[in-house]
N, C-alpha and C positions, 0 to 999 in steps of 0.2 A: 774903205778902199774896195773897189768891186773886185769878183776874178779876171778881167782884164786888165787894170792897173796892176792886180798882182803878179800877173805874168807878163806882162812888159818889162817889171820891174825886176822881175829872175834872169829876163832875158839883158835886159842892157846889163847887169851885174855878171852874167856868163861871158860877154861880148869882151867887157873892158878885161876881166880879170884873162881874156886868150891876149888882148892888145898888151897886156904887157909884159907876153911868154914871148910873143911873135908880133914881128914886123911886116908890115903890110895892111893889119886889121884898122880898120876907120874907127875914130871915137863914137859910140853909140851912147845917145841919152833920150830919155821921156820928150815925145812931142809936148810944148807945152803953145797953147792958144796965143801967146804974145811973139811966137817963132814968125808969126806973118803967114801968108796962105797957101802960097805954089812953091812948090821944090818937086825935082826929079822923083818918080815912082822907082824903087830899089829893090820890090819884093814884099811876096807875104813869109810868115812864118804859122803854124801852130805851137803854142805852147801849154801844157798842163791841160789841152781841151779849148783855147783859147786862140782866137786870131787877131795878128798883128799884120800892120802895114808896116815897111820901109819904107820911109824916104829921105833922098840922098840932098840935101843943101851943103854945099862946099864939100868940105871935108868930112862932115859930122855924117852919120845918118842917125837918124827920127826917128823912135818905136811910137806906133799908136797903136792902142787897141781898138778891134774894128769888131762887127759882128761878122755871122757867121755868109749872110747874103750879101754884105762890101766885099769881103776876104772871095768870097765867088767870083764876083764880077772883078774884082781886081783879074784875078787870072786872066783876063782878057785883054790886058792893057800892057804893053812892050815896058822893058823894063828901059830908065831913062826918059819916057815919055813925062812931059808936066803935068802934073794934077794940083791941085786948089783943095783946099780941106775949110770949108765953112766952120762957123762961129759957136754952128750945132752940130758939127763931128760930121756933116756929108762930104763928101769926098768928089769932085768931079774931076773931067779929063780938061784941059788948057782949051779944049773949045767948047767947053761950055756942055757938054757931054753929063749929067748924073751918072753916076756906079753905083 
């Protein structure tokens, strides 16, 4: 497991164990390759040194770990807006945009 899965994986375990103190919080789990490719951008996060992407499909949001020049260029992208996460972990915007 790299230190990105390991900290995606503290973060979706922080996430759930607040969802079910408090109402309101969205299910959070591990992006996994077979989710399909575009869902809503929700946000980056750091954790332990490490960055993640949000993204929001229905209800759930997505933790991916991202390096450290995606997590940049995401800052630049509206939160809500579609992005497409390829098969090799790129990330673009709904028009076809790399990040």
């Amino acid at each position: 497991m790299t230190a990105g899965q390991a900290a995606a994986v503290k973060y979706v375990a922080e996430r759930e164990a607040m969802r079910l103190k408090a109402s309101g919080v969205p299910k959070h789990r591990l992006y996994d390759h077979e989710d399909g490719s575009s869902a809503a951008f929700a946000g980056t996060r750091k954790v332990e040194g490490e960055f993640l992407a949000l993204l929001k499909r229905g209800d759930e949001i997505l933790v991916l770990p991202v390096g450290a020049g995606i997590a940049q260029r995401l800052k630049r992208v509206p939160v809500g807006d579609t992005v497409t996460v390829t098969a090799n972990g790129s990330v673009t915007r709904a028009r076809g945009r790399k990040i």
